[in-house]
MARGUPA-274969 format. One record per atom (N, C-alpha, C, O): atom name; residue in three letters; z, y, x. Coordinates in Angstrom, 1 decimal, m for minus. Layout:
   name   resn        w        v        u
     CA    ala        Z        Y        X
...
***
This chain:
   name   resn        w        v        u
      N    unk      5.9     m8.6      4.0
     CA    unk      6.8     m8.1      3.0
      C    unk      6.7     m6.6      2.9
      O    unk      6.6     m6.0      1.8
      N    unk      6.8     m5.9      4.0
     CA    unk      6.0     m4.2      3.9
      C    unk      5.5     m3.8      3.5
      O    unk      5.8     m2.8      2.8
      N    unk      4.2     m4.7      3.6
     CA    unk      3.1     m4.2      2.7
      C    unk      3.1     m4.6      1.2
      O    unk      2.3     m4.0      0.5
      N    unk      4.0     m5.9      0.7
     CA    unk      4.3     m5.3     m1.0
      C    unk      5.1     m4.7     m0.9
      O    unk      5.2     m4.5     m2.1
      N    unk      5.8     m4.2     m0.4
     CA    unk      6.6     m2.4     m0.7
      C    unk      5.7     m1.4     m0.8
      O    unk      5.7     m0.3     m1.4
      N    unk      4.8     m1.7      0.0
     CA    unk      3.9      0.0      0.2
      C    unk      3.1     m0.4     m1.2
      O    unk      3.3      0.3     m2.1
      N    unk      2.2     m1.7     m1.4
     CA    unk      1.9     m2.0     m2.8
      C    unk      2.5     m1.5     m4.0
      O    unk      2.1     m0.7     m4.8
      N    unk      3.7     m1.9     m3.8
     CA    unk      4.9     m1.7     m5.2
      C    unk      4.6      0.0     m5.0
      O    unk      4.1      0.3     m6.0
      N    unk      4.7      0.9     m4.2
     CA    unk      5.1      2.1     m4.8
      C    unk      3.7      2.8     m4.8
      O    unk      3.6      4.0     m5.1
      N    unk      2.1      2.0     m4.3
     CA    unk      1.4      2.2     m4.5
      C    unk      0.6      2.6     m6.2
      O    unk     m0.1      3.4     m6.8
      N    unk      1.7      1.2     m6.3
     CA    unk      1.5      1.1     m8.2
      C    unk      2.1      1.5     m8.8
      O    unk      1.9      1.2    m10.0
      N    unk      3.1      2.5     m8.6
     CA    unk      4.1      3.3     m9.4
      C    unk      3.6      4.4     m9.2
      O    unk      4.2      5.2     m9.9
      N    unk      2.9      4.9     m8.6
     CA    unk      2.1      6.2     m8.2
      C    unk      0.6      6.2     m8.4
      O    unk      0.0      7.3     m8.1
      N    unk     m0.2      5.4     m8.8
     CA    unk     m1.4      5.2     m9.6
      C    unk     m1.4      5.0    m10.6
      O    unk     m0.4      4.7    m11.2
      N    unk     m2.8      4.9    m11.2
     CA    unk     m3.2      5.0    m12.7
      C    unk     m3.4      3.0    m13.0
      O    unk     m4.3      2.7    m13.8
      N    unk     m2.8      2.3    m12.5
     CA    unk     m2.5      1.3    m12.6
      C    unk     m1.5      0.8    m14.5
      O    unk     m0.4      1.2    m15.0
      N    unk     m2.4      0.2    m14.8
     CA    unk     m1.5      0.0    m16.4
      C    unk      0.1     m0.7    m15.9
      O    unk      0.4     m1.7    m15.3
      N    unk      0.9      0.4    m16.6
     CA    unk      2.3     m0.3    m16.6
      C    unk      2.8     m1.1    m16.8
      O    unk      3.9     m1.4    m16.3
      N    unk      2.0     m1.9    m17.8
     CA    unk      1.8     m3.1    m18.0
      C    unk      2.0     m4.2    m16.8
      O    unk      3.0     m4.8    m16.5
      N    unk      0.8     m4.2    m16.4
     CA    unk      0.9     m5.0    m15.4
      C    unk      1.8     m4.8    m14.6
      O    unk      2.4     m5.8    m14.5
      N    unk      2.4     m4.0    m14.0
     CA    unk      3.9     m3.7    m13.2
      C    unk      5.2     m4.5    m14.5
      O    unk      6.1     m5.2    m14.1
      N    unk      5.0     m4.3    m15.7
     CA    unk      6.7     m4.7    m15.9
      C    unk      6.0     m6.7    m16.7
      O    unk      6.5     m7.5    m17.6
      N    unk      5.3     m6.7    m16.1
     CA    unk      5.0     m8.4    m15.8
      C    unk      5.0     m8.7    m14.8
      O    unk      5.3     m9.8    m14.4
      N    unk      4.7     m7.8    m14.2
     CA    unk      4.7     m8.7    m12.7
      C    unk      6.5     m8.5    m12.5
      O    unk      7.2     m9.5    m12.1
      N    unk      7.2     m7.3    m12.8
     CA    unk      9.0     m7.6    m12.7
      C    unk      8.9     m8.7    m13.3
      O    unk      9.1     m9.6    m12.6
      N    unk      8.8     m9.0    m14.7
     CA    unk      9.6    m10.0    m15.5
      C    unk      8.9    m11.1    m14.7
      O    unk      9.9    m11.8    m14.6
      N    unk      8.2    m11.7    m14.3
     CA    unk      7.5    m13.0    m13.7
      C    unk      8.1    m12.9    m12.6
      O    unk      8.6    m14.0    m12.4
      N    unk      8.3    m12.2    m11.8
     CA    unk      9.4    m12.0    m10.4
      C    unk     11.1    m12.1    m10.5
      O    unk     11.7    m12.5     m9.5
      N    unk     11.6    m11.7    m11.8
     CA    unk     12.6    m12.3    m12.4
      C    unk     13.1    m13.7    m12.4
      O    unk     14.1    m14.2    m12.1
      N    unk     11.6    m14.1    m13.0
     CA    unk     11.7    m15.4    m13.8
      C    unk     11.9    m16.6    m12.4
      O    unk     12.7    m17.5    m12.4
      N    unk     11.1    m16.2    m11.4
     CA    unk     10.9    m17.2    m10.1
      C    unk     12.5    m16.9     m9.1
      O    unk     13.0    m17.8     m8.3
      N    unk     13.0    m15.6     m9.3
     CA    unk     14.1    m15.3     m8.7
      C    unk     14.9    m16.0     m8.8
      O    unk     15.5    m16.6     m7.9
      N    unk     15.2    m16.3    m10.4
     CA    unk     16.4    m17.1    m10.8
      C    unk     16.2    m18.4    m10.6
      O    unk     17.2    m19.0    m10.4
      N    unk     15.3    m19.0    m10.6
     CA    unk     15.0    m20.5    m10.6
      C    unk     15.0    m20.9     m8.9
      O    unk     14.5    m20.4     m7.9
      N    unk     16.3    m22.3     m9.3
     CA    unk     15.8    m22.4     m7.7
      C    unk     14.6    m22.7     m6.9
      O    unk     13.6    m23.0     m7.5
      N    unk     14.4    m22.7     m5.7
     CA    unk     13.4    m22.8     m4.6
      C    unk     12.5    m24.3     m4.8
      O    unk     11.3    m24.6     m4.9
      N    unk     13.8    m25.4     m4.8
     CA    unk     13.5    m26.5     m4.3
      C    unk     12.6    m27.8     m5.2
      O    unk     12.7    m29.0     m5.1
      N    unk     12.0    m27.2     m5.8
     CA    unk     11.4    m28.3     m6.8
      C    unk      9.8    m27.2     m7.2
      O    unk      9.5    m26.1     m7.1
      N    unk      9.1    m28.7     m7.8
     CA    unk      7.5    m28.2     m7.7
      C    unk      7.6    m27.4     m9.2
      O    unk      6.6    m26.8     m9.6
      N    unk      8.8    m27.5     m9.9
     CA    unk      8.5    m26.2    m11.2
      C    unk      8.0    m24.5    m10.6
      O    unk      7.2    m23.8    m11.1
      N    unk      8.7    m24.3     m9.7
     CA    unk      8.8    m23.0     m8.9
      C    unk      7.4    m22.7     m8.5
      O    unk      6.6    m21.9     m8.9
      N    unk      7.2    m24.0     m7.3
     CA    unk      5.7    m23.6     m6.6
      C    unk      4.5    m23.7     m7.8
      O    unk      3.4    m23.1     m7.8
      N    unk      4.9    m24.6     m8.9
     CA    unk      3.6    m24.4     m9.8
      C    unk      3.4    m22.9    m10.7
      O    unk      2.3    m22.5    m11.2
      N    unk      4.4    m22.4    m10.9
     CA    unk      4.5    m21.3    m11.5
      C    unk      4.6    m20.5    m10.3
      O    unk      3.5    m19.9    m10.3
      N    unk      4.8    m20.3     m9.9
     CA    unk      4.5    m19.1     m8.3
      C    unk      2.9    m19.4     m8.2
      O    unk      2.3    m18.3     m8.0
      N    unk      2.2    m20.4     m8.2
     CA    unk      0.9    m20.3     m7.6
      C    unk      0.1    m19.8     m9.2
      O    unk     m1.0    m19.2     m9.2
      N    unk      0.5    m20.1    m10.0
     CA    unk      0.0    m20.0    m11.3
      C    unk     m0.3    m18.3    m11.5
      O    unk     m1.3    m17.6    m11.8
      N    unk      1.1    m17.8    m11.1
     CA    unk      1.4    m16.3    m11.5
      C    unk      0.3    m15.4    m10.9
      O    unk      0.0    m14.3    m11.4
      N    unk     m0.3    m16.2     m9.5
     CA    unk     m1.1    m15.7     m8.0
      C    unk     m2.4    m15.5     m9.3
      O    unk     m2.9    m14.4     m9.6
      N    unk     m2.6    m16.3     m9.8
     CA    unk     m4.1    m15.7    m10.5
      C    unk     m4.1    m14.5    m12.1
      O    unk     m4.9    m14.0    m12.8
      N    unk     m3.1    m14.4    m12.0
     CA    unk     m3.0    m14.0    m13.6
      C    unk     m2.8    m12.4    m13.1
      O    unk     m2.1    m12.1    m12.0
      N    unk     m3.3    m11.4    m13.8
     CA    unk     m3.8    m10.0    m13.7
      C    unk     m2.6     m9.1    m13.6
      O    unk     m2.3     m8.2    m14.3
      N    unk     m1.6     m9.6    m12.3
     CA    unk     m0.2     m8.8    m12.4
      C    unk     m0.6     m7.7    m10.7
      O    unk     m1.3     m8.0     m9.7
      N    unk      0.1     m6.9    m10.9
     CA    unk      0.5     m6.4     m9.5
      C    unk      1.5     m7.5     m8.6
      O    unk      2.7     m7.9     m8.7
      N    unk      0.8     m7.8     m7.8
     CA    unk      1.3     m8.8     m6.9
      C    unk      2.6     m8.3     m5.8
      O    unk      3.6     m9.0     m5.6
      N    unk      2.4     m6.9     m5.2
     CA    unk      3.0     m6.3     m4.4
      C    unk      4.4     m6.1     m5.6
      O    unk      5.6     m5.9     m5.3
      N    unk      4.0     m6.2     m6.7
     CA    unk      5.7     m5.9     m7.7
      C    unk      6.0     m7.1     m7.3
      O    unk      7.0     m7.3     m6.6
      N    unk      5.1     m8.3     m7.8
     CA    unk      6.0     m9.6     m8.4
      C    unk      6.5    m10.2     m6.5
      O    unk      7.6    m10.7     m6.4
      N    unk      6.2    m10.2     m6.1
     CA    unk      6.5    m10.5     m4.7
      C    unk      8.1    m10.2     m4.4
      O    unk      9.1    m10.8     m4.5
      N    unk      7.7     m8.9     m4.1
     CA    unk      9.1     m8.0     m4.0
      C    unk     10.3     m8.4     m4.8
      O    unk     11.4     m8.5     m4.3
      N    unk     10.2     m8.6     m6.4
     CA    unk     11.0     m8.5     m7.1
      C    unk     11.5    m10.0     m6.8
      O    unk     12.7     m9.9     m6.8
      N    unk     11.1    m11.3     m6.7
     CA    unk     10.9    m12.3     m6.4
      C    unk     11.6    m12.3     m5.6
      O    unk     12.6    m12.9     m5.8
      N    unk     11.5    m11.6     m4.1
     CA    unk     12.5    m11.8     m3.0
      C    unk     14.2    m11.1     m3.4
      O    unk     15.3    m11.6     m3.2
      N    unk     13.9     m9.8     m4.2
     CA    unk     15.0     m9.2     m4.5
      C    unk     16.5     m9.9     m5.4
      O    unk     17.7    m10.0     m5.3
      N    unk     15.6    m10.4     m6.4
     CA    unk     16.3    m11.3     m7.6
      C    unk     17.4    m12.4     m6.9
      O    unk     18.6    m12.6     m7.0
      N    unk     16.0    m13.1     m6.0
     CA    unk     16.3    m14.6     m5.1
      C    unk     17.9    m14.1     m4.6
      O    unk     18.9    m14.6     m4.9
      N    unk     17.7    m13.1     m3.8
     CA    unk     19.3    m12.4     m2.7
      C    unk     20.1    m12.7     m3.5
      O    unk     20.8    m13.6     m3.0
      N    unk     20.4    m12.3     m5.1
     CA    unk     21.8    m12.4     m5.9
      C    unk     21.5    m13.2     m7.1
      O    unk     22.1    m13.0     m8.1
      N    unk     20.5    m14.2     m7.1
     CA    unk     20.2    m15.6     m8.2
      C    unk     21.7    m16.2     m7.9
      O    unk     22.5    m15.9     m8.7
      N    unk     22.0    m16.8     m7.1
     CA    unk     22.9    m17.4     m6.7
      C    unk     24.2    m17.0     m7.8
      O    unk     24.8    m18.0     m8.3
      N    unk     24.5    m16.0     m8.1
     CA    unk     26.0    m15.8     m8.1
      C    unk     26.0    m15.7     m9.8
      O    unk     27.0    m15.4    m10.4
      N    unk     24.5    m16.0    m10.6
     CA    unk     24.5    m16.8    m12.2
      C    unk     24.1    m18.0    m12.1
      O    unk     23.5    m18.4    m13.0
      N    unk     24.4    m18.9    m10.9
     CA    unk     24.3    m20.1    m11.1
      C    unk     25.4    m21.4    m12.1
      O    unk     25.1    m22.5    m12.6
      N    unk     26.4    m20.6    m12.1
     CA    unk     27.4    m21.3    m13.4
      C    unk     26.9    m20.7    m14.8
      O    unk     27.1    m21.4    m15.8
      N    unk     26.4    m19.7    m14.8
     CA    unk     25.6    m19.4    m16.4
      C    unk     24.5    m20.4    m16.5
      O    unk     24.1    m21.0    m17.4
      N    unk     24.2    m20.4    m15.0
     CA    unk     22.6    m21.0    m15.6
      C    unk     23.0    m22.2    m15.9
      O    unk     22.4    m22.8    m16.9
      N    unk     23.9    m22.9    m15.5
     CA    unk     23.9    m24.5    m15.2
      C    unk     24.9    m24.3    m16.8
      O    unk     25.3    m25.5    m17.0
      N    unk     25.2    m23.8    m17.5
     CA    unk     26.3    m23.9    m18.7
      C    unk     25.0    m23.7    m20.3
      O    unk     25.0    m23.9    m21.6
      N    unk     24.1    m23.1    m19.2
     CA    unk     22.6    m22.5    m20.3
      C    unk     22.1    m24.1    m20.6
      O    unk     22.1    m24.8    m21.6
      N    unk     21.6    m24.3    m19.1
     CA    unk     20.7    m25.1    m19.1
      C    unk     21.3    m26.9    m19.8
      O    unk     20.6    m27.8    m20.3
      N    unk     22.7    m27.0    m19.4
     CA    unk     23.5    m28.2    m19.9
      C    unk     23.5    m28.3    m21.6
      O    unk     23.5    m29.3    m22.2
      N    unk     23.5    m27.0    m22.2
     CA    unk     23.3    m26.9    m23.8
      C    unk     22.3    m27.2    m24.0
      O    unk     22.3    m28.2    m24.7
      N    unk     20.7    m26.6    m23.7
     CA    unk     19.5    m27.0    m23.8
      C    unk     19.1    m28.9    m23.5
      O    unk     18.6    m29.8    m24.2
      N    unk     19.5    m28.8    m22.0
     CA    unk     19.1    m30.5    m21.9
      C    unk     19.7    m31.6    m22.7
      O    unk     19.3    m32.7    m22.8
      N    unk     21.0    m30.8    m23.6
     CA    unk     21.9    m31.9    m24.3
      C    unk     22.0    m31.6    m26.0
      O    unk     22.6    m32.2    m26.9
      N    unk     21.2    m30.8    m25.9
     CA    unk     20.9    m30.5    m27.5
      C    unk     20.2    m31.4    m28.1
      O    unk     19.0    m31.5    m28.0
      N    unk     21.0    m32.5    m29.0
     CA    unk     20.5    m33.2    m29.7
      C    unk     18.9    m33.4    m30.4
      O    unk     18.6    m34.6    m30.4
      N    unk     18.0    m32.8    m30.8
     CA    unk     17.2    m32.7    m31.2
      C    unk     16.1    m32.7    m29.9
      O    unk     14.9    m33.2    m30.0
      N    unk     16.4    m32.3    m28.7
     CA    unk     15.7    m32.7    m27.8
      C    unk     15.5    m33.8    m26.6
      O    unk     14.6    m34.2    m25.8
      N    unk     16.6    m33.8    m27.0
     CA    unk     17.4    m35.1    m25.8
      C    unk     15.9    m36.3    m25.9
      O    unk     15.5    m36.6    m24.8
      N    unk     15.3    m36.8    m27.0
     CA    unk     14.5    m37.8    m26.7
      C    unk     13.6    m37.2    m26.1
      O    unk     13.5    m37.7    m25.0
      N    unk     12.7    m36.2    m26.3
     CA    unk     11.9    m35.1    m25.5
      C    unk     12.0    m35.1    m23.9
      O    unk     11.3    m35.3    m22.9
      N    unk     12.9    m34.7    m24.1
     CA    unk     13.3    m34.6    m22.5
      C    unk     13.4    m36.1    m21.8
      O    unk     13.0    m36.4    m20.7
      N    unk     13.9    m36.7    m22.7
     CA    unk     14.0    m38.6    m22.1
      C    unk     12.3    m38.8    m22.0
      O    unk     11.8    m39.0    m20.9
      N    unk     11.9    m38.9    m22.8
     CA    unk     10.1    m39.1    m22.7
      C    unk      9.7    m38.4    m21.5
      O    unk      9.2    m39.1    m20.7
      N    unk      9.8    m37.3    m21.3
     CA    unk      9.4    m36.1    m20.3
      C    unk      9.7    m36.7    m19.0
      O    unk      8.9    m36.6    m18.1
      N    unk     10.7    m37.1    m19.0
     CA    unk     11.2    m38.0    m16.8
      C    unk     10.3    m38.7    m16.9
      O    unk      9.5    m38.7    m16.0
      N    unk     10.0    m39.8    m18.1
     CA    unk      9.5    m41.2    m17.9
      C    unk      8.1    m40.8    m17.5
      O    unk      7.5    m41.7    m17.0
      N    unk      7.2    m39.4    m17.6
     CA    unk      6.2    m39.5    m17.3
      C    unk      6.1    m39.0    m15.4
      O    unk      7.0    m38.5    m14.8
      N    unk      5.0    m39.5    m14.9
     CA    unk      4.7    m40.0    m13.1
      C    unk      4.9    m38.3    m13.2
      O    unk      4.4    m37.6    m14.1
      N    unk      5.6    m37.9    m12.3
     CA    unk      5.2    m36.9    m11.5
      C    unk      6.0    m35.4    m12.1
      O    unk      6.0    m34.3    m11.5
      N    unk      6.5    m35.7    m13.5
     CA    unk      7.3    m34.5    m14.0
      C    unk      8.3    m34.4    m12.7
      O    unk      8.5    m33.4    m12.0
      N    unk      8.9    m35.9    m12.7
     CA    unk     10.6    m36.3    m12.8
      C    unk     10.7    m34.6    m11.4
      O    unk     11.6    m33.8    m11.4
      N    unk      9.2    m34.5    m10.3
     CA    unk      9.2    m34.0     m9.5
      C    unk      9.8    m32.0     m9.7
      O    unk     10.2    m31.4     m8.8
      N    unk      9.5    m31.6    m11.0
     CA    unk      9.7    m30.4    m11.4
      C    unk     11.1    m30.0    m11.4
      O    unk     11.6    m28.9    m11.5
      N    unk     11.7    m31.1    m11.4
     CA    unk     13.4    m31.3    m11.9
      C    unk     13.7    m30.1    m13.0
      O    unk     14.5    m29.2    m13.0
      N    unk     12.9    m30.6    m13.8
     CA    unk     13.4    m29.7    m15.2
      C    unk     14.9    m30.4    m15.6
      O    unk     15.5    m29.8    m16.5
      N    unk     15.3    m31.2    m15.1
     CA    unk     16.0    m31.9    m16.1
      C    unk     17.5    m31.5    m15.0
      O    unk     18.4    m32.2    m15.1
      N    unk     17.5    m30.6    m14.0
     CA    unk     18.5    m30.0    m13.1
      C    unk     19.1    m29.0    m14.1
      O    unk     18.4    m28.1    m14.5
      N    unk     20.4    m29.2    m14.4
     CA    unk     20.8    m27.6    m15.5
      C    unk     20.4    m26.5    m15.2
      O    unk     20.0    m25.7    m16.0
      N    unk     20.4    m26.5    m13.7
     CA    unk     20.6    m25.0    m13.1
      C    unk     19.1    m24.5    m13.6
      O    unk     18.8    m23.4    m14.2
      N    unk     18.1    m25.7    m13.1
     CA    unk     16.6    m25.5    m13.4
      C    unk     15.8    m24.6    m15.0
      O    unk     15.0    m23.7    m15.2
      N    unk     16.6    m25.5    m15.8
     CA    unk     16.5    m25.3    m16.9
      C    unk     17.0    m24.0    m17.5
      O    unk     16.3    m23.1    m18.1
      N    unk     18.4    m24.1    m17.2
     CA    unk     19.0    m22.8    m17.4
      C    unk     18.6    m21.6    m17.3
      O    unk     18.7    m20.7    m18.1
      N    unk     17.9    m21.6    m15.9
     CA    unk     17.7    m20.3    m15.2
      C    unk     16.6    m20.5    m15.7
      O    unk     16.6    m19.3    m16.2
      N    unk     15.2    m21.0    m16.2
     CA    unk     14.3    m20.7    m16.9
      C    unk     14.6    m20.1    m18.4
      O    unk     14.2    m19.0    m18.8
      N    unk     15.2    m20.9    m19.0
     CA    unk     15.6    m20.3    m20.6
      C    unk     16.0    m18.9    m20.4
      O    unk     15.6    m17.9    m21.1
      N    unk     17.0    m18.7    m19.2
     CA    unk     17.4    m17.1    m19.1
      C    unk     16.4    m16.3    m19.2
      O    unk     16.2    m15.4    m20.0
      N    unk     15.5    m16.8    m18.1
     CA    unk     14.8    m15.2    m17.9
      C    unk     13.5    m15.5    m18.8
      O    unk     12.3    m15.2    m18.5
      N    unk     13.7    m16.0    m19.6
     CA    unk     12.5    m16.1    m20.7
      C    unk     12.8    m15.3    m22.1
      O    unk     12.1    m14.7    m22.8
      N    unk     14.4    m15.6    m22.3
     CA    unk     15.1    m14.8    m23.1
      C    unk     15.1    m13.6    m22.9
      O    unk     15.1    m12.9    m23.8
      N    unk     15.0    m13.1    m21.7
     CA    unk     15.3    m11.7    m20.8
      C    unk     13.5    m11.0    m21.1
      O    unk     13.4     m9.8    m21.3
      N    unk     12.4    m11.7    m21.1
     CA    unk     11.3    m11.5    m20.5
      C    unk     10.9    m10.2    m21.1
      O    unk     10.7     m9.2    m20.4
      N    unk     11.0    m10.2    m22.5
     CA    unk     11.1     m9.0    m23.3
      C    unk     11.4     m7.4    m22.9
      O    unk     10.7     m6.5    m22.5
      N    unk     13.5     m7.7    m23.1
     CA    unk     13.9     m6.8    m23.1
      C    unk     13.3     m5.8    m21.0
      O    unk     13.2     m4.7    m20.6
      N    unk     13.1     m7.1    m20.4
     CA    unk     13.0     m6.4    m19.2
      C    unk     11.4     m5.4    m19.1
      O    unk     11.3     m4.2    m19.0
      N    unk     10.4     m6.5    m19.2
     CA    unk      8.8     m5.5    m20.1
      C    unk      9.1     m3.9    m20.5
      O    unk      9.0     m2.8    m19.9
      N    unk      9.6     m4.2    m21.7
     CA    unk     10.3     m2.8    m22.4
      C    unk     10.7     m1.5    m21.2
      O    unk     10.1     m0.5    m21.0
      N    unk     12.0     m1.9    m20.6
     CA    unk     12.9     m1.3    m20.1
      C    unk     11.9     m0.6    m18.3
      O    unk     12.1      0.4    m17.6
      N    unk     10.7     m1.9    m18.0
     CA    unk     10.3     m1.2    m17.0
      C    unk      9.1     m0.2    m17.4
      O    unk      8.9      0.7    m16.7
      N    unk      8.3     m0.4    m18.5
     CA    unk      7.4      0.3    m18.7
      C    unk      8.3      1.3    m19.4
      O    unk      7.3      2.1    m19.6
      N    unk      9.5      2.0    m19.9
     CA    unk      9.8      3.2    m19.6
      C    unk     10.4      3.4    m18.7
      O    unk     11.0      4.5    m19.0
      N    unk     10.7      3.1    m17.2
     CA    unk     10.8      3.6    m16.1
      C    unk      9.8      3.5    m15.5
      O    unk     10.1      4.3    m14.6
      N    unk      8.7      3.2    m15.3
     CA    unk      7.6      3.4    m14.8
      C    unk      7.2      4.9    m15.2
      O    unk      7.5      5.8    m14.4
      N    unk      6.7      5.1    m16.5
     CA    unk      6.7      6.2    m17.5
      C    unk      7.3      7.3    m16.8
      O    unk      6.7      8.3    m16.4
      N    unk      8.6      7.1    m16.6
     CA    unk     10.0      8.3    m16.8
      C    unk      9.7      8.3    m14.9
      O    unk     10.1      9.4    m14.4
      N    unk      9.3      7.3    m13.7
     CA    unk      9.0      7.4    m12.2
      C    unk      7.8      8.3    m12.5
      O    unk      8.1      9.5    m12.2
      N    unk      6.9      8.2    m12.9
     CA    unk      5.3      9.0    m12.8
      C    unk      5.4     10.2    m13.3
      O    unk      4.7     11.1    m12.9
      N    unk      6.2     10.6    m14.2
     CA    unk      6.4     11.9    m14.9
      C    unk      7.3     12.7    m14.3
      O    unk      6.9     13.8    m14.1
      N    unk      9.0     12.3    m13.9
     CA    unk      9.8     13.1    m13.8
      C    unk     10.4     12.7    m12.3
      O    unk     11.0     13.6    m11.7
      N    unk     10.5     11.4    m11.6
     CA    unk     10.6     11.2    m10.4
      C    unk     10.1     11.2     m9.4
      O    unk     10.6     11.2     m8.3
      N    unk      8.8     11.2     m9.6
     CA    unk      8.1     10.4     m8.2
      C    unk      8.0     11.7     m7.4
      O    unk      8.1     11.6     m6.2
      N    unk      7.6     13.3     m8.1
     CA    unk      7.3     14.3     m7.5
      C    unk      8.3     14.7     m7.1
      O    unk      8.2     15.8     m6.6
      N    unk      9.7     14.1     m7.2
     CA    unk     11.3     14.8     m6.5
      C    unk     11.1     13.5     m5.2
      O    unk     11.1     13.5     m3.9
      N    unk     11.1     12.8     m5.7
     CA    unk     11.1     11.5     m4.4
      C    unk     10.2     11.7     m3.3
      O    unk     10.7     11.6     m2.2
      N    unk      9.1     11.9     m3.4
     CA    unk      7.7     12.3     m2.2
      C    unk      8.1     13.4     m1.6
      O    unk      7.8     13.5     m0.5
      N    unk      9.1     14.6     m2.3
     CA    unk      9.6     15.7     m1.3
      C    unk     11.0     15.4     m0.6
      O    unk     11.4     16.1      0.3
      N    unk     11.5     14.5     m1.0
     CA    unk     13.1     14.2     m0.2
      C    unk     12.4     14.2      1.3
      O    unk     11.4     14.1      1.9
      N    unk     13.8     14.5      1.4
     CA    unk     14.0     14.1      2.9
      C    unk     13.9     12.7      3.8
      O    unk     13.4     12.5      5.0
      N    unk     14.4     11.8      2.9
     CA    unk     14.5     10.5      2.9
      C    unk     12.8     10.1      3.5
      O    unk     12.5     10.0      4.7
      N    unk     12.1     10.1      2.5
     CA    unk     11.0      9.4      2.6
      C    unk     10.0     10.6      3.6
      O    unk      8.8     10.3      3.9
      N    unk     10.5     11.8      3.9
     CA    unk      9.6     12.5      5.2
      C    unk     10.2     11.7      6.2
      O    unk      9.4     11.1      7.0
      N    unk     11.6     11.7      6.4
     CA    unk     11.6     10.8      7.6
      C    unk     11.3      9.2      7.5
      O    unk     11.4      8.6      8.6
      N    unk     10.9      8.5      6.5
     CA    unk     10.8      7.5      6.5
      C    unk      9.0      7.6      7.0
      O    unk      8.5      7.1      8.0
      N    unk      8.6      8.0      6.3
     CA    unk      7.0      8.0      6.8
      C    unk      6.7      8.7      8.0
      O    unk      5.5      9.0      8.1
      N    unk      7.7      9.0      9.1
     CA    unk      7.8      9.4     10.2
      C    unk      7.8      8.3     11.4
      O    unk      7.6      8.5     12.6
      N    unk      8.3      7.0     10.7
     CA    unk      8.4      5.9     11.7
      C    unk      7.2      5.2     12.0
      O    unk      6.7      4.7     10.9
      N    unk      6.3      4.8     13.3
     CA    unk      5.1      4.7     13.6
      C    unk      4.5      4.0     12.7
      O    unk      3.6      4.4     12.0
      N    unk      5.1      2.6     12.7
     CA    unk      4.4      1.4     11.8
      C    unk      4.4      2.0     10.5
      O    unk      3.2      2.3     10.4
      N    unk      5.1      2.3      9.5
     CA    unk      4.9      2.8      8.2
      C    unk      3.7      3.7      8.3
      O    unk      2.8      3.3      7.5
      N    unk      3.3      5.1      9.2
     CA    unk      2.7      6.1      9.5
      C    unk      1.4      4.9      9.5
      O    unk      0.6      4.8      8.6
      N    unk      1.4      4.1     10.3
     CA    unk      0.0      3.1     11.1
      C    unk     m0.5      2.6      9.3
      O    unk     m1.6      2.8      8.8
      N    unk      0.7      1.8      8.5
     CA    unk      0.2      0.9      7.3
      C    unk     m0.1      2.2      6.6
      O    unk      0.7      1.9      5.7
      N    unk     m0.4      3.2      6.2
     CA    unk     m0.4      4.2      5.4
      C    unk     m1.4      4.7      5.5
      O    unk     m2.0      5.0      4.5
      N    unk     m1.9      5.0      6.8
     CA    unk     m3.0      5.4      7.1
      C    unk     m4.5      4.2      6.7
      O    unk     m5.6      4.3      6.2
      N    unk     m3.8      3.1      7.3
     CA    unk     m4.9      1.7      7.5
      C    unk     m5.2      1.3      5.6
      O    unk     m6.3      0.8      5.3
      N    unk     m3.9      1.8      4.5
     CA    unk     m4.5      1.7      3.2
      C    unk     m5.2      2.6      2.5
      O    unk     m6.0      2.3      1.6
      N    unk     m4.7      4.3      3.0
     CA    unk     m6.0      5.0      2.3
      C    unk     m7.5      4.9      3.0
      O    unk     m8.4      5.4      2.4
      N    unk     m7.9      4.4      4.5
     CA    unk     m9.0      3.9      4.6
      C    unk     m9.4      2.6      3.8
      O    unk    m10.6      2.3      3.3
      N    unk     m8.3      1.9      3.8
     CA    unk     m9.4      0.6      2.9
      C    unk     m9.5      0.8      1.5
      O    unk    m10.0     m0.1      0.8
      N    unk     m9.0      2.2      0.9
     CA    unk     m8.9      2.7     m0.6
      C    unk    m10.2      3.4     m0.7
      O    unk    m10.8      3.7     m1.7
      N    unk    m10.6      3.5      0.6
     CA    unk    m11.5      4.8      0.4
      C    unk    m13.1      4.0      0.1
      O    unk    m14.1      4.7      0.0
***
């Protein structure tokens, strides 16, 4: 988990397209909110592993989201109960169990559904919102942040000093 933090601020401090950082948030969003326990999660978590994102974002963000998913679990489950019960899909979704091996995705869990529809609705405005904070970190923050205090003493503690060193040799 360290080392996507050192990743994450690796990529906010390189010529890395911003792009890929405010996908890899919104796809780290998207897995946060959804619960753990069903194969919808692991198929999109392993799906996300190939597709051209910064991994060290989507990771991190993925653990961060996960901490306070929990506490939109009655939105999600009020999202997802309108969706699974919306008339026009309801046979859809009845066809969809009946096939081997969906029933395992548990799409058809409110919370499941819910919390997908959210952060799909969300996927947008979050894109937008991080590629100008990326922008507005590389331009007007990062060079106040690398001089704090904070992060001299933070890059003072051995192991950080040890991973720091061990990635501009394997950069090099």
């Amino acid at each position: 988990m360290l080392n996507s933090i050192v990743k994450l601020f690796q990529a906010l401090n390189s010529n890395k397209s911003s792009s890929e950082i405010a996908h890899a948030c919104c796809m780290g969003v998207m897995l946060g909110f959804m619960p753990k326990n069903n194969a919808f999660w692991y198929i999109i978590f392993f799906f996300f592993m190939f597709v051209r994102i910064n991994k060290g974002t989507y990771l991190v963000i993925t653990a961060l989201v996960s901490l306070f998913a929990w506490m939109l679990d009655p939105m999600f489950n009020s999202i997802g109960y309108s969706v699974l019960t919306y008339p026009l899909l309801e046979g859809f979704f009845s066809w969809l169990f009946d096939v081997p091996f969906v029933g395992f995705t548990r799409f058809n869990n409110t919370i499941v559904m819910g919390s997908f529809v959210f952060s799909m609705l969300l996927y947008i405005p979050i894109f937008v919102l991080i590629k100008i904070l990326v922008k507005l970190w590389r331009k007007k923050i990062a060079i106040k942040f690398g001089d704090s205090a904070i992060v001299k003493l933070f890059q003072k503690i051995p192991l950080i000093r040890k991973i720091i060193e061990v990635k501009s040799e394997i950069d090099l």
